[in-house]
C-alpha positions in Angstrom: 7.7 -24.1 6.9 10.2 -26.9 7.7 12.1 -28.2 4.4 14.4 -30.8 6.1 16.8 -30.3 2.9 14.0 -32.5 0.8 13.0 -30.7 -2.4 9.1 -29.4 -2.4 6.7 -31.3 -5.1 5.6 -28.5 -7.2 3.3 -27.9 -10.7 2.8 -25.5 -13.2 0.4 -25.4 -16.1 1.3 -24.2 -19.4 1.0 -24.5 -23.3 4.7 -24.3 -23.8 6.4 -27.7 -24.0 9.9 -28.1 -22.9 12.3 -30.8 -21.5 14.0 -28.6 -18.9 13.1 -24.9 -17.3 15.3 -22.3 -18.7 15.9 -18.7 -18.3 15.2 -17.8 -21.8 10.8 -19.1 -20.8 10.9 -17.3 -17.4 7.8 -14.7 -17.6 7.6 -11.1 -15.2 5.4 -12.0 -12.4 4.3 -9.8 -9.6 7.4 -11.1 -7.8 9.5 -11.2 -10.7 11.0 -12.4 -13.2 10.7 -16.7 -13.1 8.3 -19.2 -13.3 4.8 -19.7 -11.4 4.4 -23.1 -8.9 2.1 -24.2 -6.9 1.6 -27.4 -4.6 -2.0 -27.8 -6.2 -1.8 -29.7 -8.7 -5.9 -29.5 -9.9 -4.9 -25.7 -9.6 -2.1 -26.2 -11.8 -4.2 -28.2 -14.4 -6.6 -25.3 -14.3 -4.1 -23.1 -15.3 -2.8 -25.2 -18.0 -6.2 -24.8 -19.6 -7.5 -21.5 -19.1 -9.1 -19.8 -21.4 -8.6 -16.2 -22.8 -11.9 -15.1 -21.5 -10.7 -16.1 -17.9 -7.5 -15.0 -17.9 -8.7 -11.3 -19.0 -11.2 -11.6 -15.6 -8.2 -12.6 -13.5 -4.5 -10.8 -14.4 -4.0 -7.6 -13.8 -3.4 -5.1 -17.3 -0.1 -5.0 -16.2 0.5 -9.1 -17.0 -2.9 -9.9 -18.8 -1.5 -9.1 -22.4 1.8 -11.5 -21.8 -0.5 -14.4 -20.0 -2.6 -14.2 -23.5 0.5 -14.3 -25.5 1.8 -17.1 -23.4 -1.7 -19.1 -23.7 -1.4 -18.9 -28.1 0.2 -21.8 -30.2 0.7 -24.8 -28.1 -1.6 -27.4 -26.3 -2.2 -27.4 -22.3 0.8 -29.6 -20.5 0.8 -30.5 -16.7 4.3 -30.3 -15.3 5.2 -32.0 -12.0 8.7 -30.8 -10.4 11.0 -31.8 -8.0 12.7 -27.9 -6.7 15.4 -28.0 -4.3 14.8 -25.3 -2.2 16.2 -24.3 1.2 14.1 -22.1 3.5 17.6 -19.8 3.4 16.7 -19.3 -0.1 13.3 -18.6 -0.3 11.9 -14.7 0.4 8.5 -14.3 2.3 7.1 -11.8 0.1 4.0 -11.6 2.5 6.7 -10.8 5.5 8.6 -7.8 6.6 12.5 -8.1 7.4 12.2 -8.7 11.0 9.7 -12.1 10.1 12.2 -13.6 6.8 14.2 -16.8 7.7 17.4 -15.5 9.5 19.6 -17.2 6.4 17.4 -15.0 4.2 18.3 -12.0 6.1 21.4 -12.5 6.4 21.6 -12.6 2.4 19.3 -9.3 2.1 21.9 -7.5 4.7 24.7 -8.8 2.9 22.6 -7.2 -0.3 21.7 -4.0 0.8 25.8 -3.7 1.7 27.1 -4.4 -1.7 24.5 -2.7 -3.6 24.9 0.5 -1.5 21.3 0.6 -0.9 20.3 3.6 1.8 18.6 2.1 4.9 17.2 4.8 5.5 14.8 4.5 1.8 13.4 1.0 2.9 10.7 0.3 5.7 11.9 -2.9 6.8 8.0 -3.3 9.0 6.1 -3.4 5.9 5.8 -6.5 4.2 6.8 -5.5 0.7 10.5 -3.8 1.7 11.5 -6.1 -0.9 10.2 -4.5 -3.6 11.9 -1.1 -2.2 15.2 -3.1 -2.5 14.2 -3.9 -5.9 13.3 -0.6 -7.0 16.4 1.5 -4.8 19.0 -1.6 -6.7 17.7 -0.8 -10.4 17.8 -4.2 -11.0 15.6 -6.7 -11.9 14.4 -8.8 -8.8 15.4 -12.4 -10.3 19.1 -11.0 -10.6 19.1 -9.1 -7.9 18.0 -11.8 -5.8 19.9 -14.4 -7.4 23.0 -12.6 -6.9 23.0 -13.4 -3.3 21.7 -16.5 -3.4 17.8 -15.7 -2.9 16.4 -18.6 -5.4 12.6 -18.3 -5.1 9.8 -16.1 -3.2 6.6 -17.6 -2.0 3.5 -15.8 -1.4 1.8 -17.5 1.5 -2.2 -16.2 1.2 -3.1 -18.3 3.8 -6.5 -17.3 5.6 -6.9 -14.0 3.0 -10.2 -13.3 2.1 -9.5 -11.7 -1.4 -9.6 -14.1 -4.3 -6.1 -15.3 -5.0 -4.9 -15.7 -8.5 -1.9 -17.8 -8.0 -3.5 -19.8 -5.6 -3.0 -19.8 -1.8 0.3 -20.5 -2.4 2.7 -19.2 -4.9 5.9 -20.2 -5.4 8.0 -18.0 -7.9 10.9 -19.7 -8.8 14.4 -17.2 -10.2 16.5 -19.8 -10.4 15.6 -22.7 -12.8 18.0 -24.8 -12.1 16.9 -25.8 -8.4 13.8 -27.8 -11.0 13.7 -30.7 -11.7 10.7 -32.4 -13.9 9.9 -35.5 -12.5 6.5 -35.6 -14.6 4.7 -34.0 -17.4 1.4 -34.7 -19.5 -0.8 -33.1 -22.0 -3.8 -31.8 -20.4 -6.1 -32.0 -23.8 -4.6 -35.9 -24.0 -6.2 -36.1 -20.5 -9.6 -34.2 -21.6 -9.8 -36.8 -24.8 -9.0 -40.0 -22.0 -12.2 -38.8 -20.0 -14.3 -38.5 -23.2 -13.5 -41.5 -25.1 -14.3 -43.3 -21.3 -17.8 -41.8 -21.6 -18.6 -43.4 -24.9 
């Protein structure tokens, strides 16, 4: 993953209309606390209009009651963003330690120091050490990580075999203010477009 310093297009479906991302909407993932992107945008629209029925064959029980909650009172909207991401501040959640950007570990070192975390709890060779950090910390991961500068995970399920729910690739974003919206529609305005076209 080569960023060059250029933000990464991004989209996230959702029945919640805003004008800017803010703390206040971010949702408990199962990399934290933030919000959901991926680069698919048709995967995105799906999302935007899921239906209850769906979503209780896909989310675990741990996040299936707050993605119904989250999919009452509002109409499906399509956003397209603009996040300025470095690959120093994005975790690997997929990765052990030893395979993280060497800015990343340089943060989760700096972490483990000022949070007086015991080495010796973590196993730095499996790829969720992170959550270890989380749990050893007693902190939330989106404030934990944001302390030291860790803005965003990504789950990279690429080649896995098991059904993905986020998509290939997940982006979970703790720090809304690396988004910008360049774009955002309403996905039932786009269902009525494709209707009226058919008449």
């Amino acid at each position: 993953m080569s960023l060059l310093g250029k933000g990464i297009k991004l989209f996230h479906g959702a029945v919640k209309d805003f004008s800017k991302f803010d703390s206040k909407y971010a949702k408990e993932t199962a990399f934290g606390k933030g919000f959901s992107f991926t680069p698919d945008k048709k995967l995105a629209e799906s999302y935007g209009k899921i239906t209850p029925t769906q979503i209780k064959k896909l989310w675990g029980k741990d996040y299936v009651d707050d993605a119904l909650a989250r999919k009452k009172n509002g109409k499906p909207i399509l956003y397209e963003v603009d996040a300025k991401l470095k690959e120093g501040e994005i975790l690997l959640v997929r990765k052990n330690f030893e395979n993280q950007n060497n800015t990343i570990k340089r943060k989760l070192d700096r972490l483990i120091k000022e949070e007086k975390i015991n080495k010796d709890q973590i196993d730095f060779d499996k790829p969720k050490f992170w959550k270890q950090l989380v749990q050893e910390s007693k902190k939330d991961a989106d404030k934990l990580f944001s302390k030291y500068g860790i803005k965003a995970s990504l789950k990279d399920a690429t080649g896995s075999k098991l059904k993905q729910v986020g998509g290939t690739l997940e982006y979970t974003v703790y720090d809304p203010k690396v988004l910008n919206i360049k774009n955002k529609k309403s996905l039932s305005d786009q269902v009525n477009e494709v209707l009226e076209r058919k008449k």
